[in-house]
C-alpha positions in Angstrom: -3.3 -13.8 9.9 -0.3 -13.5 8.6 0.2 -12.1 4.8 2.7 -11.8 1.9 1.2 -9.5 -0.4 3.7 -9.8 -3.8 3.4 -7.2 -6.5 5.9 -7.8 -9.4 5.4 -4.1 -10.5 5.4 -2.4 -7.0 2.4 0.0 -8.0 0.6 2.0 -6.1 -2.8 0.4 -5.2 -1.3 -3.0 -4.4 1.0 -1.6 -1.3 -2.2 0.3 0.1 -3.9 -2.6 0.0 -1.0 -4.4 2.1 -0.8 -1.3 4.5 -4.9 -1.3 5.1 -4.7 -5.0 5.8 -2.0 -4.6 8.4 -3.5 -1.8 9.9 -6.9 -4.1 10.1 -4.2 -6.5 12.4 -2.7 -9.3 10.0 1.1 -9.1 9.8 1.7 -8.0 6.3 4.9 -8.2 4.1 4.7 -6.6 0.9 7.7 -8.0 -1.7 8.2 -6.4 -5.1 10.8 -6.4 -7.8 13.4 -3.5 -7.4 14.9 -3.9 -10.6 12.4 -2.8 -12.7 11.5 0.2 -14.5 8.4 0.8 -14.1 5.8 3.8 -12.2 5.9 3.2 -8.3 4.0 3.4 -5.0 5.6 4.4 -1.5 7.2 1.4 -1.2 9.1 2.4 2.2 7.8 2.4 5.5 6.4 5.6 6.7 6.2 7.1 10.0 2.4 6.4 10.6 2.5 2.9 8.9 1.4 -0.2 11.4 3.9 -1.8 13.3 2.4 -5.1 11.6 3.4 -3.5 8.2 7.0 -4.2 6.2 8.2 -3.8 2.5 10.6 -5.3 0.9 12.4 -4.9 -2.4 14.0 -8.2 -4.1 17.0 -7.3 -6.6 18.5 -10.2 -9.0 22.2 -11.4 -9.1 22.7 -9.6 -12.6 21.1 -6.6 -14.4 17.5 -7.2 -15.9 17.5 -8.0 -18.9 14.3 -7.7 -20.1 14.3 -7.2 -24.2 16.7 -10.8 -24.5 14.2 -13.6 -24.4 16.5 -16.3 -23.2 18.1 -14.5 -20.6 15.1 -12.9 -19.6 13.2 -16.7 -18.9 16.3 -17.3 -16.7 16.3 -14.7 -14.7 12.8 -14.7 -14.4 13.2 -18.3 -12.7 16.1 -16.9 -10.4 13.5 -14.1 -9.4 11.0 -17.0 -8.4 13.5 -18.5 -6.3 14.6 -15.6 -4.4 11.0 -15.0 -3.9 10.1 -18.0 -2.4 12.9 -18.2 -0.3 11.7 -14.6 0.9 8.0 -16.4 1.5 9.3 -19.2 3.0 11.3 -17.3 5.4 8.1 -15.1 6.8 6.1 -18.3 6.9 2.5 -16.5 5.8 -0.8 -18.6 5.9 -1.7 -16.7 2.7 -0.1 -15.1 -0.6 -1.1 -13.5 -2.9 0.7 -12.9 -6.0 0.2 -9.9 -8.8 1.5 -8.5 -12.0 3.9 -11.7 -11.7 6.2 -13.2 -14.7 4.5 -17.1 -15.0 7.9 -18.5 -14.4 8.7 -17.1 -11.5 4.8 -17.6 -10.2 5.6 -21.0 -10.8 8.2 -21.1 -8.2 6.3 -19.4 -5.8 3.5 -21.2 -6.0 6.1 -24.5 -5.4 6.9 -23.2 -2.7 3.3 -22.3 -1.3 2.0 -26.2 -2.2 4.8 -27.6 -0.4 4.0 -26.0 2.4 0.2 -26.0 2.4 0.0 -22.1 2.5 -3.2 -20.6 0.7 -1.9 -19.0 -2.9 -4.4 -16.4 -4.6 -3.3 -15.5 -8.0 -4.2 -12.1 -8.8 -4.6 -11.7 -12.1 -4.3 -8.1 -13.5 -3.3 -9.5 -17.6 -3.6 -12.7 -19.4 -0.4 -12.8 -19.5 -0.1 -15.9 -21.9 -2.4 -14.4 -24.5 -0.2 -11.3 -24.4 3.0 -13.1 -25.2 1.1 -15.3 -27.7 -0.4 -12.3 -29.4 2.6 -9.9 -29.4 5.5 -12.7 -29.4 3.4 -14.2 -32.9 3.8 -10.8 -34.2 7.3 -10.1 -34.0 8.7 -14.1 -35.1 5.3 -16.1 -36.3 6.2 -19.2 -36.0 8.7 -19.6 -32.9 6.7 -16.6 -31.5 3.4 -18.4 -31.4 5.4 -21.6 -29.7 6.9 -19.5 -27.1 2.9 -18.1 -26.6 1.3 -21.6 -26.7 3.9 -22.4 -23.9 3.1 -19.3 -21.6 -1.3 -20.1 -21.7 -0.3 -23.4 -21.1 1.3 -22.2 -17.8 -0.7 -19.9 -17.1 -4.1 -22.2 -17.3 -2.2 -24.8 -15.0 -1.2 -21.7 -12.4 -4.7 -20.6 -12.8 -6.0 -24.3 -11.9 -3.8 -25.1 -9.3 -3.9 -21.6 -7.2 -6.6 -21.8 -4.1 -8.2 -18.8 -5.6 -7.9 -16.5 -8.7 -8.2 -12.6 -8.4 -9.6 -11.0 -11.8 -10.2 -7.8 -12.1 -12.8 -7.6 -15.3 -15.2 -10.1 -15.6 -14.0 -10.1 -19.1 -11.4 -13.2 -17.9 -14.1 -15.1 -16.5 -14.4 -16.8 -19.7 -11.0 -18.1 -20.7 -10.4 -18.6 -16.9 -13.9 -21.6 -17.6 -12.4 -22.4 -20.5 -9.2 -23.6 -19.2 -11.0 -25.6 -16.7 -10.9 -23.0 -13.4 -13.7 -23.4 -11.5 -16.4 -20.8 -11.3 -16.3 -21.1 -7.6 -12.5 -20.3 -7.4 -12.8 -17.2 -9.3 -13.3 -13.6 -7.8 -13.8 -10.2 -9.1 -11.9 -7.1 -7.8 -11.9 -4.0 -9.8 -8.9 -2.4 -9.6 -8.7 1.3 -7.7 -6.6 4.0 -7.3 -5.1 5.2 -3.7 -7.3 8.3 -3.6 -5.9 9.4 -0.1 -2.6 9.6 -2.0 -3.6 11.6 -4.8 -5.1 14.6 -3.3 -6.0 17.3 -6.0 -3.6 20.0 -6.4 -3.4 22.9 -8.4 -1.7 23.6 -11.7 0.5 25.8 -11.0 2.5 24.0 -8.6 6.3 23.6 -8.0 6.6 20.7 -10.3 4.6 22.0 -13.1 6.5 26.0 -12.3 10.1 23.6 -13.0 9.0 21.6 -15.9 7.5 25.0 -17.6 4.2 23.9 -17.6 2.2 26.2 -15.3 1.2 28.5 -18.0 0.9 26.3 -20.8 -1.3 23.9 -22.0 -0.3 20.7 -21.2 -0.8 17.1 -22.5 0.5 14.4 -20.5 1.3 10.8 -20.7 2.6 8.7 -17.9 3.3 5.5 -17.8 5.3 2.2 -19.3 5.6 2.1 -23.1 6.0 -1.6 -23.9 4.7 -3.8 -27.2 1.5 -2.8 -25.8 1.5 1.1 -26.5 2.4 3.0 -29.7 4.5 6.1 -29.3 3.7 7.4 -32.6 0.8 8.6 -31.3 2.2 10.6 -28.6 4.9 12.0 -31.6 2.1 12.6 -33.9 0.1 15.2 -31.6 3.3 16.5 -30.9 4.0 17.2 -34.5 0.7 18.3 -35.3 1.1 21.3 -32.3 4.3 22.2 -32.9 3.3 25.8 -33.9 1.3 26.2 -30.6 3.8 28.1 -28.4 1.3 27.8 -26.1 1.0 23.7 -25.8 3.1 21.1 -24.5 3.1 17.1 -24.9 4.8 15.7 -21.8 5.6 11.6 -21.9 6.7 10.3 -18.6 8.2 6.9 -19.0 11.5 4.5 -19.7 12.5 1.8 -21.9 12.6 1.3 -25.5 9.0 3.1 -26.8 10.6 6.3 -24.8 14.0 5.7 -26.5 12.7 5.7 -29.6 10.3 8.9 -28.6 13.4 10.6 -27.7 15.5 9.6 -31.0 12.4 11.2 -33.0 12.3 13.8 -31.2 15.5 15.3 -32.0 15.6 13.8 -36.1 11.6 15.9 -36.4 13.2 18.6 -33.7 9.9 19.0 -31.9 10.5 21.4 -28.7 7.3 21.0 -27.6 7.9 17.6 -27.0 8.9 17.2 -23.2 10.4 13.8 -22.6 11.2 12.8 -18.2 12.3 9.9 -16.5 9.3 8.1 -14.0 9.1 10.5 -11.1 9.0 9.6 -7.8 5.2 8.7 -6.4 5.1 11.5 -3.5 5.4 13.8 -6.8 2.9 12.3 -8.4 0.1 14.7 -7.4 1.6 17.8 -8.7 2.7 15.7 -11.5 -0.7 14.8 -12.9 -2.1 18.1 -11.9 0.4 19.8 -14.2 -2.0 18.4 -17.1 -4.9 20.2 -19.0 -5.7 16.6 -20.3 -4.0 12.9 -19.8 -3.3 10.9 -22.0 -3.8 6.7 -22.5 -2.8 4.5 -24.7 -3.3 0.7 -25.6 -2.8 -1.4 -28.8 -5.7 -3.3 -30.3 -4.3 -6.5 -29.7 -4.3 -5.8 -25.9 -7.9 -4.7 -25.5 -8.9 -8.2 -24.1 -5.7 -9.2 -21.9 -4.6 -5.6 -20.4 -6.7 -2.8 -18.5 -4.5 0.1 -18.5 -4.3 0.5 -14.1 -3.2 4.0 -14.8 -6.6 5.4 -16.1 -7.8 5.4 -12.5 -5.1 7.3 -11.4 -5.8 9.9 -13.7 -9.5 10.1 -12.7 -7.8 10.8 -8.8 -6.2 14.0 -10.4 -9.2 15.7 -11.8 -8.3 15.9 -15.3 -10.1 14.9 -18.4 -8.8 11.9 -19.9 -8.0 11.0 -24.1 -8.0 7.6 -24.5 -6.4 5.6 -27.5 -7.8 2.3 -26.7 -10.2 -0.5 -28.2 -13.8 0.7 -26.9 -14.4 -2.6 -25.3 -11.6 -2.6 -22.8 -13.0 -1.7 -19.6 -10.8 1.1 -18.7 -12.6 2.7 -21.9 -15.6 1.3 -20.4 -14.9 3.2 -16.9 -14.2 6.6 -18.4 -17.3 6.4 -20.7 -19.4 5.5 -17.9 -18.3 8.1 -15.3 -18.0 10.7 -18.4 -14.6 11.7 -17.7 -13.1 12.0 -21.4 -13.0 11.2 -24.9 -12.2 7.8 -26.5 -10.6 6.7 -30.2 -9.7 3.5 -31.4 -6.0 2.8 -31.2 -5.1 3.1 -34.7 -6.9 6.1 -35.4 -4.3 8.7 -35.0 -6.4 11.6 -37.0 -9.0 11.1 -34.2 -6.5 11.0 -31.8 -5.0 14.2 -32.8 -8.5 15.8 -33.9 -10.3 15.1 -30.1 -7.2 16.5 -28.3 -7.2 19.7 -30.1 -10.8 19.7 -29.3 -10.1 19.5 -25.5 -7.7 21.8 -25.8 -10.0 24.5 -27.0 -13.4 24.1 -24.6 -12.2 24.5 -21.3 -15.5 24.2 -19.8 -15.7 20.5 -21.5 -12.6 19.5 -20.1 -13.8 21.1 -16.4 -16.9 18.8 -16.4 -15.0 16.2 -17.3 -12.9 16.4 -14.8 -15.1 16.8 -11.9 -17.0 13.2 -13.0 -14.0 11.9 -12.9 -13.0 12.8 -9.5 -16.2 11.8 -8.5 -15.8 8.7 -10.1 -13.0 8.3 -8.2 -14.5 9.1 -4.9 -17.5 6.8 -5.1 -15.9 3.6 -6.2 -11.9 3.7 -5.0 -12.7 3.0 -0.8 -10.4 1.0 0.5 -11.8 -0.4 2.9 -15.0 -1.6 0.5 -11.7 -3.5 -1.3 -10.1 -4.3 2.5 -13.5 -6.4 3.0 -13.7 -8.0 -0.5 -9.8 -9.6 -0.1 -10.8 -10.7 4.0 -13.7 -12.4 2.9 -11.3 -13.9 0.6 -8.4 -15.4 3.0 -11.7 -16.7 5.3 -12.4 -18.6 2.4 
């Protein structure tokens, strides 16, 4: 069978998925954005990848411009076109699409009907019910328009697509709602490429170069969008300055890390170690630098989001502080394997109060660690998800 697999984001689980299914014998090309700024997989051939295997990074005519809503929708659009033309071109009898802007899923999908190739959306936000939430926020009234406008399209993506992808059960719901039928609608829980996160130790050459091998270290990787709330991450770090012996590390670009860094230097807080997104061979030592990681999710995002990077963590064997609404699942997954300790968004005592808990019972955060890594190991087999998405382009 031949396969696009399309991940807007280019993370890491979506590109091992592509590489298992060409190395079970479809022809697999695997298309992301390169433009974006965002944490990575090994999106480049490697030496033992299958023949049957290629990657491919689509770049836009102009710089992104992702915080200008009008030129933003437009470029989106462009994207969708130079997408489908990338689709068209390999000639696939399936796609499937993830982590995708609704306007440029609108022109792939085109594309896939006109055709009569099988489309499976694979839906890792609700991403209308983000923009009406967040978007109604910032301007109410035009805000909620623009929103209305985005779960409009995405219901009629949803409804049209040969197959929709969730990965809670949580979407089931809406997804009914909106007239999807039950039958069309899958569950795959996210994972984590274990095989690419083996466990490292602490002191390691990244850590030894960053000045973290014999400190304390709390660490944050990851996007900060409308989504997360950086004044956590700047409140810890004011509440430790005095510790010589701690560090708060925040991996990440855009505006939340802008404004991180800004603070940063108006509250002079040396602990405070700000880095640009590292590259995903690094990743390993990265995480393993930590004595505990770090996640955060506004409570308006609890139902539309699952923070993907949680499971990553669990890979690395570290004990995990999350700031997220408890019902999300990702707070659902670390409660459940007992991997780490959870707060509501907003409560940034708590926040600040559990981490400086961690930080002083090591053998806490040692169990912890170890459930998560075995969390990891029990449920992130890739060929258990390999099987779920074949059974899938069968049907």
């Amino acid at each position: 069978m031949r396969i696009v697999v399309h991940d807007y984001a280019g993370h890491p689980f979506q590109v091992q998925l592509s590489r298992a299914l060409a190395g079970a014998g479809h022809e697999v090309l695997h298309l992301y954005a390169a433009f974006l700024q965002t944490p990575r997989g090994s999106l480049a051939r490697l030496s033992g990848d299958p023949a049957t295997f290629d990657v491919k990074g689509l770049q836009l005519s102009r710089p992104f411009r992702k915080h200008a809503l009008v030129r933003r929708r437009f470029q989106e659009i462009e994207y969708g076109h130079i997408l489908a033309r990338e689709v068209l071109a390999f000639r696939p009898d399936t796609v499937i699409s993830a982590n995708t802007p609704l306007e440029s899923q609108t022109q792939l999908l085109k594309a896939c009907k006109r055709l009569r190739i099988g489309f499976i959306f694979w839906m890792q936000d609700v991403y209308g019910v983000a923009v009406h939430r967040l978007l109604s926020r910032r301007l109410p009234i035009l805000g909620s328009l623009i929103g209305r406008y985005y779960m409009w399209l995405e219901r009629r993506l949803c409804r049209k697509s040969d197959s929709v992808v969730v990965i809670t059960e949580d979407f089931r719901p809406l997804l009914e709602s909106w007239g999807v039928p039950r039958g069309k609608i899958r569950l795959v829980e996210n994972w984590a490429p274990l095989d690419e996160l083996p466990l490292q130790p602490k002191d390691n050459e990244w850590s030894r170069a960053q000045g973290f091998a014999d400190k304390l270290c709390i660490l944050y990787s990851g996007t900060l969008g409308m989504k997360h709330n950086p004044s956590l991450l700047l409140r810890l770090a004011g509440e430790l300055r005095q510790r010589e012996d701690v560090r708060v590390a925040v991996i990440s670009e855009g505006p939340g890390f802008d404004w991180l860094s800004s603070r940063k230097e108006e509250l002079k807080l040396p602990n405070l170690a700000l880095m640009k997104f590292q590259p995903f061979e690094l990743m390993p030592q990265v995480l393993a630098s930590a004595d505990i990681l770090v996640g955060i999710l506004e409570r308006d995002a609890g139902f539309f989001s699952v923070p993907s990077k949680v499971l990553t963590y669990l890979c690395a064997a570290r004990p995990v502080l999350l700031a997220v609404p408890f019902e999300n699942l990702a707070a659902r997954i670390v409660s459940k394997a007992g991997a780490g300790v959870l707060v509501q968004p907003d409560d940034e005592k708590g926040f600040v109060r559990e981490a400086i808990g961690l930080l002083g019972n090591p053998a806490l955060r040692q169990e912890m660690a170890a459930r998560g890594r075995n969390y990891a190991e029990r449920e992130f087999n890739i060929l258990g998800k390999l099987a779920q998405f074949e059974e899938l382009f069968k049907r």
